[in-house]
C-alpha positions in Angstrom: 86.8 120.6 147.4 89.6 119.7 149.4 91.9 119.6 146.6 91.2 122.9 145.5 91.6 124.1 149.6 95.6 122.6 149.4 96.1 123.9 146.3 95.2 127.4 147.2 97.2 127.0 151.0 100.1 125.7 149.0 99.9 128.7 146.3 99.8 131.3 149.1 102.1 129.4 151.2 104.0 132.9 152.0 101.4 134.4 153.8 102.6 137.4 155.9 102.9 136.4 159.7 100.2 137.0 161.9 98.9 140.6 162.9 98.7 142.6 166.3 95.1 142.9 166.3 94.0 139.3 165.8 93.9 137.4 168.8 94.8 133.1 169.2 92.2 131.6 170.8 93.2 130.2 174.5 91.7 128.8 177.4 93.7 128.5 180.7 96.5 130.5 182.6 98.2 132.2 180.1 101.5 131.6 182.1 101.0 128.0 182.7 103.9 125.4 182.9 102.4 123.4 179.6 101.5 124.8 176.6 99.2 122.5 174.3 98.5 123.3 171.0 95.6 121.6 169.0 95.9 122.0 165.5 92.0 121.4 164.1 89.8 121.9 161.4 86.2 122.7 162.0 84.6 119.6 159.5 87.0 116.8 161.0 84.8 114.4 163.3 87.6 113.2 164.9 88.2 116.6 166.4 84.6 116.9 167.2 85.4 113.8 169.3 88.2 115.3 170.8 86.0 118.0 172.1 83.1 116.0 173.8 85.8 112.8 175.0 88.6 114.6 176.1 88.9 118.0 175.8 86.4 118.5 179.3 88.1 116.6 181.6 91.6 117.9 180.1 89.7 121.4 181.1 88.5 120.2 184.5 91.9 118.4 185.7 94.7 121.2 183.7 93.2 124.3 182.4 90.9 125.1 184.9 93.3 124.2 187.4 96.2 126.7 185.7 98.7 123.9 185.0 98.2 124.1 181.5 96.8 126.2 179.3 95.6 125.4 175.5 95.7 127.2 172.0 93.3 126.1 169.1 95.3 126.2 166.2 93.1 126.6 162.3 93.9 123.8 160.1 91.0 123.4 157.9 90.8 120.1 155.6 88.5 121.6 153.0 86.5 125.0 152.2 83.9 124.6 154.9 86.0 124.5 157.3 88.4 127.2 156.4 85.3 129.2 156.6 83.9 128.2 159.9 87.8 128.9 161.1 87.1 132.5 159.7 84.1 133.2 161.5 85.3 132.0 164.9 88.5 133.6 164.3 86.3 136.6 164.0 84.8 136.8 167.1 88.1 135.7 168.9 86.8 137.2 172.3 84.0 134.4 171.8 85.5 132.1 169.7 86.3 129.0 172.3 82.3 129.6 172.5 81.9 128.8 168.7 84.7 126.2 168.2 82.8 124.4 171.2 78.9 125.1 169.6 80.4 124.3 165.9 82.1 120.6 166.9 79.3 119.8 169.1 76.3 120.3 166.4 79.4 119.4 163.7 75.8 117.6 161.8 73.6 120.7 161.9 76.1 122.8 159.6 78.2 120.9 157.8 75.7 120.2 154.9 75.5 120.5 151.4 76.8 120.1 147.9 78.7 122.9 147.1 80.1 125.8 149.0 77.5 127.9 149.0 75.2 125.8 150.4 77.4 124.9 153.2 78.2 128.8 153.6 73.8 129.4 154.5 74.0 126.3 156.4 76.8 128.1 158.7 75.3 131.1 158.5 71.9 130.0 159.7 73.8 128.2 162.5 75.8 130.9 164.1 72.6 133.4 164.0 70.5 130.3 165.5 73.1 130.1 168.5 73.0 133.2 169.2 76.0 134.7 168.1 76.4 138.3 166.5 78.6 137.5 164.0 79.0 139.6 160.3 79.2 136.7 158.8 79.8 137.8 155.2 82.6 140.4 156.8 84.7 137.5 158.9 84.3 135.5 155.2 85.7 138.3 153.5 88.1 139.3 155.9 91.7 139.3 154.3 93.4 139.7 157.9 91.5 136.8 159.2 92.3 134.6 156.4 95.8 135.3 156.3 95.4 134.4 159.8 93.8 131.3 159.7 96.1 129.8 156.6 99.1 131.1 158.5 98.2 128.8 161.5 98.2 126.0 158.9 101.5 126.9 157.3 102.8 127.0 160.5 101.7 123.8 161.7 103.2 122.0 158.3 106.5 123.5 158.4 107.3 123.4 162.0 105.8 120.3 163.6 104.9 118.7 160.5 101.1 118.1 161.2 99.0 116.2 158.3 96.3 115.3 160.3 93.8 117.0 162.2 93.4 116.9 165.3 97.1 117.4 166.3 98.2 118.1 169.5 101.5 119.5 170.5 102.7 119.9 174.3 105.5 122.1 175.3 106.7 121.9 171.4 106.6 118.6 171.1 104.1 116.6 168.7 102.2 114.1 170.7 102.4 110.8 169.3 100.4 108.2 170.7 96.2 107.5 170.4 94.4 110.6 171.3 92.4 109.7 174.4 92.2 111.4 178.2 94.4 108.0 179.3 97.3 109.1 176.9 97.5 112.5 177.0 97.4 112.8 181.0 100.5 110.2 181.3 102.3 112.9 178.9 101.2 116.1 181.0 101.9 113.9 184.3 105.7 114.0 183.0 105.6 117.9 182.8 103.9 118.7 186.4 
């Protein structure tokens, strides 16, 4: 599956650049000193992890406090997540709501042997949480996808990303082991 995925983001690799009415998803002061970027795909426990580990206490001491703000970026590793991207790209006025609900019950959806059984199990989730989502219209949404491969694109060509998650501050790639620790001596610089 996730050859197929690259193959397809490589073929449409000239994507037109993002539109007016879809929105980046953003938590913090939207005029704070530090920008950080996290490029992540929806199916990559490791960004899961970055969610429940670091991501709330990076809210607490920065984003809540408006010294930072941070942008989740789509960069789906395979099918299922370029879908679950779709849908929470979708709903962007609630989509920190479903990144947040889709890493921390990563288990409950991302099941199955082929796509479409991973496509019900997504479905069933979002309607279980709660959240009025058409799912079949974000799936099919042409915007949205250009959208969502377009962050990906992005991500390759300017700051190089090949793994997810990938966090950028102020432009720069962030380099060292993705823990609280790390990435607070790197916004401590910035302050």
């Amino acid at each position: 599956m996730k050859k197929i995925f690259l193959i397809f983001v490589l073929f449409f690799g000239s994507i037109n650049i993002l539109n007016a009415e879809t929105n980046r998803i953003v938590a913090g002061n939207k005029d704070a000193k530090i920008t950080i970027i996290a490029y992540e795909s929806l199916t990559c426990s490791h960004c899961a992890d970055f969610h429940r580990e670091v991501y709330p206490q990076l809210k607490k001491d920065y984003i809540d406090t408006g010294l930072a703000k941070i942008e989740f970026r789509h960069f789906p590793l395979d099918i299922a997540a370029f879908n679950a991207s779709k849908v929470a790209q979708c709903k962007s006025d609630e989509g920190l709501k479903i990144l947040n609900s889709l890493y921390s019950n990563q288990q409950e959806w991302v099941r199955g042997n082929t796509v479409e059984e991973i496509n019900d199990n997504l479905k069933k989730f979002i309607k279980n949480q709660g959240f009025e989502v058409n799912f079949e219209k974000c799936i099919n949404d042409k915007k949205i996808e250009d959208y969502v491969l377009n962050d990906r694109i992005e991500g390759t060509k300017k700051f190089k990303v090949n793994a997810t998650p990938t966090i950028i501050i102020n432009d720069e790639k962030f380099d060292k082991t993705l823990n609280y620790k790390n990435l607070k001596k790197s916004l401590e610089k910035l302050i």
